[in-house]
Residue frames as qw, qx, qy, qz and C-alpha x, y, z in Angstrom:
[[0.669, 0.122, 0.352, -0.643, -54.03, -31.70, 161.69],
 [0.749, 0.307, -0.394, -0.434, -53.75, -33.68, 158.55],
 [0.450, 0.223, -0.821, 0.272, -51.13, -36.12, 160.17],
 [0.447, 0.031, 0.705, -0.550, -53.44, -36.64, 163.36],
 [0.652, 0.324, -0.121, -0.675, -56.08, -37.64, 160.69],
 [0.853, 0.200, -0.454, -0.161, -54.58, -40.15, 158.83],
 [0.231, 0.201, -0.879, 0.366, -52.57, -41.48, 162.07],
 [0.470, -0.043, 0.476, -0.742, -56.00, -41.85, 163.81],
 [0.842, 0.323, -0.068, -0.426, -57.14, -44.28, 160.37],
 [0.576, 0.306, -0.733, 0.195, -54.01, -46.06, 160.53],
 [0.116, -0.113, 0.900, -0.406, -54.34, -46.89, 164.19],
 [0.741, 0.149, 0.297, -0.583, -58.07, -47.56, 163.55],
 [0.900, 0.259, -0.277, -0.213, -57.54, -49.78, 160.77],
 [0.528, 0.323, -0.777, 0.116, -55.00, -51.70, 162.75],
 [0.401, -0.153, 0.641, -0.636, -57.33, -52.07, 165.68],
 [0.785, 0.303, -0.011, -0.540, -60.22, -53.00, 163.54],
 [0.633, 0.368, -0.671, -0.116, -57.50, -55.65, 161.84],
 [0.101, -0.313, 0.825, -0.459, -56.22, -56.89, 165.39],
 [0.680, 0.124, 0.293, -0.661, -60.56, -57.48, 166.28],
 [0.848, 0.289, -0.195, -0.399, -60.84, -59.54, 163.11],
 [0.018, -0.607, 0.707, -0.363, -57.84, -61.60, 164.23],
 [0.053, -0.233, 0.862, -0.447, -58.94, -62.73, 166.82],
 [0.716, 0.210, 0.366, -0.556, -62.64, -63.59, 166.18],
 [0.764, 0.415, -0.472, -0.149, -61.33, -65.53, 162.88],
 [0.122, 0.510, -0.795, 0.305, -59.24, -67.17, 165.65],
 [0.458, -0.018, 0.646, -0.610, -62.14, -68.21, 167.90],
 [0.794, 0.100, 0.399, -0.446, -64.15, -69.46, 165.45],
 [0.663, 0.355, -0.647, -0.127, -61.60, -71.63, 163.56],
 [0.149, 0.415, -0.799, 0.409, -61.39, -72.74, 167.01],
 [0.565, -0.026, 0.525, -0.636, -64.56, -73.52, 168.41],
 [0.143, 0.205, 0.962, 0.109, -66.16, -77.01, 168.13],
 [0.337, 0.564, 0.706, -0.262, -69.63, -75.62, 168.07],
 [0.334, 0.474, 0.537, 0.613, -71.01, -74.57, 164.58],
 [0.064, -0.905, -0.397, -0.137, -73.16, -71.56, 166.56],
 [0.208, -0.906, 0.119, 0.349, -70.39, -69.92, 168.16],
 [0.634, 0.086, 0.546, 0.541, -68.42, -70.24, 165.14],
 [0.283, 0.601, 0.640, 0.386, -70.81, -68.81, 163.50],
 [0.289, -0.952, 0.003, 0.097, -71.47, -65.35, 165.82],
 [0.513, -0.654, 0.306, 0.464, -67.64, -65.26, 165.79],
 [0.457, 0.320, 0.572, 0.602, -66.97, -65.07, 161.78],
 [0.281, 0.780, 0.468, 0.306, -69.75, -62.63, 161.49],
 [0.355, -0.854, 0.174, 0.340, -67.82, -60.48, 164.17],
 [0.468, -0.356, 0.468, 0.660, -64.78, -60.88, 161.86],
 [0.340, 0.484, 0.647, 0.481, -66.60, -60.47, 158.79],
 [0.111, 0.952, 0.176, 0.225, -68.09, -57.06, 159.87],
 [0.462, -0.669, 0.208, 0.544, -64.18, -56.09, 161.29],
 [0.564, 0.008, 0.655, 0.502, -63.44, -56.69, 157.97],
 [0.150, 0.848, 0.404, 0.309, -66.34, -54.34, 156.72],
 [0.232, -0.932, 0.108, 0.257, -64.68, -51.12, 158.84],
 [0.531, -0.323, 0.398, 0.675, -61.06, -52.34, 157.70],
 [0.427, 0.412, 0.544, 0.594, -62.48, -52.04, 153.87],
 [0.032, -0.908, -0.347, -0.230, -64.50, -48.72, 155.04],
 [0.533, -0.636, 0.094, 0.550, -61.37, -47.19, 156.91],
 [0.563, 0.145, 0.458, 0.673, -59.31, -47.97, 153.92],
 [0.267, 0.679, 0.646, 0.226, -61.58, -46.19, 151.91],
 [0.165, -0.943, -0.285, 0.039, -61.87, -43.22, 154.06],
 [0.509, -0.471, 0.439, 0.571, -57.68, -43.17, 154.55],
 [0.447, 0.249, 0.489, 0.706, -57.56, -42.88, 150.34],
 [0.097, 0.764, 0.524, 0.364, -60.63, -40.52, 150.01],
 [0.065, -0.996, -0.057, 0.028, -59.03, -38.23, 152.28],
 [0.528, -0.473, 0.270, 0.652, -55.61, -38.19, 151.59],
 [0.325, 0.351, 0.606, 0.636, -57.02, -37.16, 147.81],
 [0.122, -0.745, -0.341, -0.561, -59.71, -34.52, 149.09],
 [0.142, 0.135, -0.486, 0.852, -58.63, -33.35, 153.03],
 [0.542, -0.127, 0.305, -0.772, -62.04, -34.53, 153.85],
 [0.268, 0.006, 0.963, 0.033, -64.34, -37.64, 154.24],
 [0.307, -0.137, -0.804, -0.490, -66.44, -39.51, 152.04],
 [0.411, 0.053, 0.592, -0.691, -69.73, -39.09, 154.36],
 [0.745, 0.159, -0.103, -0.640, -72.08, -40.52, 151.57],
 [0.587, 0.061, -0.804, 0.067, -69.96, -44.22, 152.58],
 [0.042, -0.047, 0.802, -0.594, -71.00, -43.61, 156.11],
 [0.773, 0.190, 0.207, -0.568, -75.01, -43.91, 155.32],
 [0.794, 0.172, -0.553, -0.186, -73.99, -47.01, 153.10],
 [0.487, 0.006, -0.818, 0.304, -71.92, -48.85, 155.46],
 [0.146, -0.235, 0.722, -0.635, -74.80, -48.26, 158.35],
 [0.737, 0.020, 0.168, -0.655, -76.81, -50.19, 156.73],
 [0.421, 0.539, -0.726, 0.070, -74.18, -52.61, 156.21],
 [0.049, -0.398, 0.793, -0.458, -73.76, -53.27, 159.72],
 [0.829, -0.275, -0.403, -0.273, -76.09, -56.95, 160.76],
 [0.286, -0.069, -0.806, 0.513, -74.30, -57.71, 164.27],
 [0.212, -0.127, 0.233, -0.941, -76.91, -55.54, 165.83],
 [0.799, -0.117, -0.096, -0.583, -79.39, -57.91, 164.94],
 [0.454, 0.153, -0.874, 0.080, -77.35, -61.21, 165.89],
 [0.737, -0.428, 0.042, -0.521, -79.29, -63.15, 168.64],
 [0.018, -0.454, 0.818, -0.354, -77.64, -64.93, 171.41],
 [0.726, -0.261, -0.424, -0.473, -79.12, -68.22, 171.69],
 [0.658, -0.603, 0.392, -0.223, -79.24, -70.47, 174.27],
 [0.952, 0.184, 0.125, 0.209, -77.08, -73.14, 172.31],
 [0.351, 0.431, -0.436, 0.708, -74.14, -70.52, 172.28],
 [0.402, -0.683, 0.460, -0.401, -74.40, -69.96, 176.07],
 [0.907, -0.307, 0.287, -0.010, -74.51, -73.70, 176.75],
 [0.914, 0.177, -0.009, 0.365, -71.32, -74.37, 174.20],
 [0.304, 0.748, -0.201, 0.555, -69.51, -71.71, 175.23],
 [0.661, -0.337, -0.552, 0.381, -67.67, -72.90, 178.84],
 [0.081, -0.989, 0.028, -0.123, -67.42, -69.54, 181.09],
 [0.406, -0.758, 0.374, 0.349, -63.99, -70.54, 181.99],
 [0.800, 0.286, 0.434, 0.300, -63.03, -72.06, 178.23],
 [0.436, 0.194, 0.322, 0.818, -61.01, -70.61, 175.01],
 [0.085, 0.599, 0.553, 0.572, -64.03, -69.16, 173.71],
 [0.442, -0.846, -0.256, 0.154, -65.15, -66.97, 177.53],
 [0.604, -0.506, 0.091, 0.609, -61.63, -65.97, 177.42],
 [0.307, 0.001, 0.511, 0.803, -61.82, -64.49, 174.26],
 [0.271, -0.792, -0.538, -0.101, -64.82, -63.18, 174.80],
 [0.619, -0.606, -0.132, 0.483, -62.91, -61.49, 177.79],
 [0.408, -0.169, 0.365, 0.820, -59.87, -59.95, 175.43],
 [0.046, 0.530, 0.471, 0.703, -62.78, -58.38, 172.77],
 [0.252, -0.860, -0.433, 0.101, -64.31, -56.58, 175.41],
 [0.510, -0.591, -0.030, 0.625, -61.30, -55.37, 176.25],
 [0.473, 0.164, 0.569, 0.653, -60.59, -54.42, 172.36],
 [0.028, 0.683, 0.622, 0.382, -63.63, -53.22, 171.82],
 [0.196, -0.834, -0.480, 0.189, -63.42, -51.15, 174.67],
 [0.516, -0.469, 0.171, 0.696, -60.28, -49.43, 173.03],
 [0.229, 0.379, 0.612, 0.655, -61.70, -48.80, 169.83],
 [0.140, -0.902, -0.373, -0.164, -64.98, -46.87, 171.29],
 [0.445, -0.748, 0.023, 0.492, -62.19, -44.58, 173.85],
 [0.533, -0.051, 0.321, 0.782, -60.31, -43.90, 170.58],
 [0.174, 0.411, 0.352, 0.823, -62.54, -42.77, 168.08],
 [0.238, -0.848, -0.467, -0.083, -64.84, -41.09, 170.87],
 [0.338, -0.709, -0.097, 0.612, -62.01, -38.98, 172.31],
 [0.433, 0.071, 0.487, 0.755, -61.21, -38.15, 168.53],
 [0.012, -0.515, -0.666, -0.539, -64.73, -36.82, 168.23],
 [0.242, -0.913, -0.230, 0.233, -65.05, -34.87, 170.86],
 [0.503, -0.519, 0.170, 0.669, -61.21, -33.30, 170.19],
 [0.373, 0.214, 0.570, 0.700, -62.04, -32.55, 166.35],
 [0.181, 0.581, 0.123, -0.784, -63.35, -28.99, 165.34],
 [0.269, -0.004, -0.647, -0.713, -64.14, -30.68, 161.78],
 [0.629, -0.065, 0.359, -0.686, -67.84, -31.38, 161.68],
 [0.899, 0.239, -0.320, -0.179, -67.51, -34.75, 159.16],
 [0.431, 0.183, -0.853, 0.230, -64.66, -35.58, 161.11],
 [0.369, -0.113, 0.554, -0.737, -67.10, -35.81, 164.32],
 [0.848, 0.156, 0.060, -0.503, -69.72, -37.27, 162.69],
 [0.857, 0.251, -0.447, 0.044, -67.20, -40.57, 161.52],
 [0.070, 0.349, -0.828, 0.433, -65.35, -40.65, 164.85],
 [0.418, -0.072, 0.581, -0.695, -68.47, -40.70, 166.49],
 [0.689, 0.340, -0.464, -0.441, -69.71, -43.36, 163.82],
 [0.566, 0.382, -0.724, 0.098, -67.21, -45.37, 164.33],
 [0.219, -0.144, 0.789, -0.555, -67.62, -45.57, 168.37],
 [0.801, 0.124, 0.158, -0.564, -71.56, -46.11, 167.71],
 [0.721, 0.382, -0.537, -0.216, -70.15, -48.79, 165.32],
 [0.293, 0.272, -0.798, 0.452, -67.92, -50.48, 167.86],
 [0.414, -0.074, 0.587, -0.692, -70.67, -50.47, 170.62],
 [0.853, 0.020, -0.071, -0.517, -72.83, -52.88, 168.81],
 [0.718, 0.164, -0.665, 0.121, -69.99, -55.30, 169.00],
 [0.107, -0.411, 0.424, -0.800, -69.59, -53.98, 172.56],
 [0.652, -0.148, 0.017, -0.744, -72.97, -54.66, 173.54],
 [0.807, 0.143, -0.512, -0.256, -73.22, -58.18, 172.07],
 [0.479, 0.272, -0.676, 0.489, -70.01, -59.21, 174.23],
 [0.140, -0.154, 0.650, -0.731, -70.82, -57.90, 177.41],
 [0.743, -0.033, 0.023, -0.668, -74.34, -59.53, 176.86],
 [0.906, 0.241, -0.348, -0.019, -72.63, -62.99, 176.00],
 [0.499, 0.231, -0.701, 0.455, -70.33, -62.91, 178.71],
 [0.411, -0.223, 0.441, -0.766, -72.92, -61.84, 181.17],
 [0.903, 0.000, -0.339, -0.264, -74.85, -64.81, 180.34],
 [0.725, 0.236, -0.619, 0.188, -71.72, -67.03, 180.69],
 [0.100, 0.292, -0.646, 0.698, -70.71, -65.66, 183.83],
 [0.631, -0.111, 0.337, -0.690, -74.51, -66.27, 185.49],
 [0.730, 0.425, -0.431, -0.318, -73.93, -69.77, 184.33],
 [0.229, 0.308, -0.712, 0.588, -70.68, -70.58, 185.90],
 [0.280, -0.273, 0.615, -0.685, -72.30, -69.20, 189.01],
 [0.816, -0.058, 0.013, -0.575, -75.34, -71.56, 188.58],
 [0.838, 0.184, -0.507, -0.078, -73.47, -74.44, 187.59],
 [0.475, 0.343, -0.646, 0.489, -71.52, -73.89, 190.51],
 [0.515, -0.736, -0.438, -0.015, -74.11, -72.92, 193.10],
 [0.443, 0.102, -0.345, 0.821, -72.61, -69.77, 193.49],
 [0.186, -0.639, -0.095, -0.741, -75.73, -68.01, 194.00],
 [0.083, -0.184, 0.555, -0.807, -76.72, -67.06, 197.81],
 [0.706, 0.011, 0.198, -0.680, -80.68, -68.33, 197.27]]
């Protein structure tokens, strides 16, 4: 059990690294200051989980349990939830460009992170480990969310710009 544990925080914290990656990638890449911006803060809060993984990877490999009084700090940590998709990131963000395409690939990320730590949390018979798998998905769905909200945009875009709709 212990060695599922900490192999479940090592592959999390090298998902969580992969995420920041690539959103530090987009926005060193994007011309436009707004999606720049939205894409840092996504790497900045990957960067919060990597430091809160860590954490959790030391705090149990010293006590065979987790640190639950860092999971009420770091959920009030978490500010993507409140990011707000303007319309100046939909218009600078092409639906078929870098930035759409990467867009694309974090969904996909994202959607591996939530499938990990949720099947972890249903498969664990610890109750703190449940309650931080099932953290961590909740955690991962606000980035989740954002994306599929920011590529649904883009994609009803496209179709407009293109007159793809039927009316």
């Amino acid at each position: 059990m212990e060695n599922q544990v900490t192999e479940i925080l090592k592959q999390a914290i090298l998902m969580e690294n992969r995420g920041k990656s690539l959103y530090q990638m987009v926005a060193a890449q994007t011309p436009s200051e707004e999606v720049k911006n939205i894409f840092q803060t996504m790497a900045d809060e990957e960067q919060m989980h990597i430091e809160f993984l860590s954490k959790q990877f030391a705090f149990y490999q010293k006590n065979k349990s987790f640190d639950l009084n860092q999971l009420e700090a770091a959920a009030e940590e978490d500010a993507i939830a409140n990011s707000i998709l303007t319309e100046k990131i939909k218009q600078d963000i092409s639906g078929a460009g870098f930035e759409a395409a990467a867009i694309s690939a974090a969904i996909d990320m994202e959607n591996k992170s939530i499938e990990v730590y949720e099947k972890r949390a249903k498969e664990s018979t610890d109750a703190n480990e449940k309650e931080l798998y099932q953290f961590l998905a909740d955690w991962e769905k606000g980035h989740h969310k954002l994306l599929l909200e920011l590529n649904k945009q883009l994609t009803e875009k496209v179709w407009y710009d293109n007159n793809f709709w039927p009316f």
